[in-house]
N, C-alpha and C positions, 0 to 999 in steps of 0.2 A: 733351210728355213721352213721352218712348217706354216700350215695353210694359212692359221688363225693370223700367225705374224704376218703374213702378204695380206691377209685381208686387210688387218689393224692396222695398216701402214697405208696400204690404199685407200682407206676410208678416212684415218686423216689426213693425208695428202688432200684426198678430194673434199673433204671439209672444211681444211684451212684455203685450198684455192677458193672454194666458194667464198668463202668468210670474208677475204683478201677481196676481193671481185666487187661481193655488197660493198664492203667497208668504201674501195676508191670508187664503186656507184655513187655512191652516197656524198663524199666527198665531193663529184665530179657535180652532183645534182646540185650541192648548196653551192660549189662555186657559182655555177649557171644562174640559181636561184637570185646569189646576192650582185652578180652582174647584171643582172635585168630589172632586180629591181631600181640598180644605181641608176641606168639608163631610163626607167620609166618614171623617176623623181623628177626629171628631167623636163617630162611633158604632161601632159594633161592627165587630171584622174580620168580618163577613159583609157589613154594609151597602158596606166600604169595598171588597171584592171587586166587591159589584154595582153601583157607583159606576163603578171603574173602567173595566165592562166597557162599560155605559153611554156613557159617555164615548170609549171610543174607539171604541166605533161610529157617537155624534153625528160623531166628527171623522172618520171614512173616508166619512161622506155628505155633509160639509162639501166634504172634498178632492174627492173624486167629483164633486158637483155643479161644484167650480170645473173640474176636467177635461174635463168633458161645454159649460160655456157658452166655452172656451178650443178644442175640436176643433168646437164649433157656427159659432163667430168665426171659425175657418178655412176652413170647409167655406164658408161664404156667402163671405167673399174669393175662394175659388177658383173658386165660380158665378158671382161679379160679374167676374171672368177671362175665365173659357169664354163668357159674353156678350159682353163686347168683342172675345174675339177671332172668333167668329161673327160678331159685326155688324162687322168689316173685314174678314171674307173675303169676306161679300154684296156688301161695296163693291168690294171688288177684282174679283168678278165683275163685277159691271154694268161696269166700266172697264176691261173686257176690247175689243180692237179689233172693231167692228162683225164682221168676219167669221171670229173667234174665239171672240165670244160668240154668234152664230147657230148655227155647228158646235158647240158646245158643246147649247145646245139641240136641235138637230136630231138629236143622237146619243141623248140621251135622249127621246126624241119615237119613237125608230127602237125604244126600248126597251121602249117603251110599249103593255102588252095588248090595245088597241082597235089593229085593222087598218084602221078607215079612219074620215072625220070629215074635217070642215074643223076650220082655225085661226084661232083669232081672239087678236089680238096687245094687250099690256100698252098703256094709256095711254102712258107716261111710253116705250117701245120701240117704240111702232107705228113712228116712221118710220125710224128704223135696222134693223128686221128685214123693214120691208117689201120693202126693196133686200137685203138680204144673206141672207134667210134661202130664199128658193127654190133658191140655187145651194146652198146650206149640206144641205137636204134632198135635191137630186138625188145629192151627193155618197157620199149616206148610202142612197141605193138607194130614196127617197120620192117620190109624188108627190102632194103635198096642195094644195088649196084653201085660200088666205087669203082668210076671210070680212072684210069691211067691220065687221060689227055689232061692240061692245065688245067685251074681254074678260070685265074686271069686275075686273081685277088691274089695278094699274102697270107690274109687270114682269114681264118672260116672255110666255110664250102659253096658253093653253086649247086642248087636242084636246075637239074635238064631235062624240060620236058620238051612233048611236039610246040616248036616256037615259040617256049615259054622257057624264062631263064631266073629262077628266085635264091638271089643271093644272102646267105646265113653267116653273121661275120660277127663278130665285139661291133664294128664299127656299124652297121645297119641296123644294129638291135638299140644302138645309142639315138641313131639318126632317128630310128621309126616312134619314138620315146624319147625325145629330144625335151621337147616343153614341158612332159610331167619331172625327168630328170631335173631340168635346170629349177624351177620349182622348188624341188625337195631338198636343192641345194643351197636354194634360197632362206628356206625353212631353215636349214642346219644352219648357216652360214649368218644370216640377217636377223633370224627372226620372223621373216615374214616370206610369203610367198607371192 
């Protein structure tokens, strides 16, 4: 099922709840409405004043509350969004060509505040970046050491310096980029950001 269709299905799910929400607010409001006033026919035009006013402020916190759980139902649609669409762009990265996603790495490795350190490469990448990523660093003006020992990640690499340990991954480059990403996703996805 493509995105557009999870979106479009999402959005009217969470449209029609909202819609459903006001509509039995509203319903829930005039019931109250016209209970109170039956009861304040009852008694005195003073009682029936403060009946009324009663009343319609039970029913602007009725509407309100369904407003706030109908913009809640959206907001979590649109995070259950920006998750999927995060977690296929980490895929799209790792399935980036061996020496597309080393340069990729390696450019942000270049960018990274420790001056020097070995690297020690992801489980699941050790043996595509062991081959692609020394020329991917030369390229980029580095020259590091790829340690043997773990990294401790599956993907990406770990720079190692003295006490200092900066990990280069799909997933850190999403994290560090997290709100311009979700954003832009917004933008593709909503319309707006």
């Amino acid at each position: 099922m493509a995105i557009e269709d999870i979106v479009g299905r999402i959005e009217d799910d969470a449209q029609a709840e909202g819609e459903a929400r006001v509509i039995a607010a509203r319903r829930d409001a005039a019931l109250l409405v016209a209970q109170a006033g039956a009861r304040a026919e009852a008694r005195s035009a003073h009682e029936i004043e403060l009946g009324r006013v009663r009343a319609e402020r039970e029913a602007a916190t009725v509407v309100a509350g369904a407003r706030l759980a109908a913009r809640d139902a959206s907001l979590m649609a649109r995070q259950e969004i920006d998750r999927e669409a995060l977690t296929r762009l980490e895929a799209a990265l790792t399935a980036l060509p061996d020496d597309r996603y080393a340069a990729l790495l390696a450019r942000e490795i270049a960018s990274a505040p420790l001056p020097a350190g070995v690297l020690r490469l992801g489980a699941v990448d050790a043996a595509r970046l062991r081959t692609a990523l020394p020329s991917a660093l030369k390229a980029v003006g580095l020259v590091l050491t790829i340690d043997d020992a773990p990294a401790g990640i599956e993907r990406g690499v770990v720079l190692v310096g003295d006490r200092v340990r900066i990990e280069v991954s799909p997933a850190s480059l999403i994290y560090a980029r997290r709100a311009d990403l979700e954003s832009a996703a917004d933008r593709a996805l909503f319309g707006k950001g």
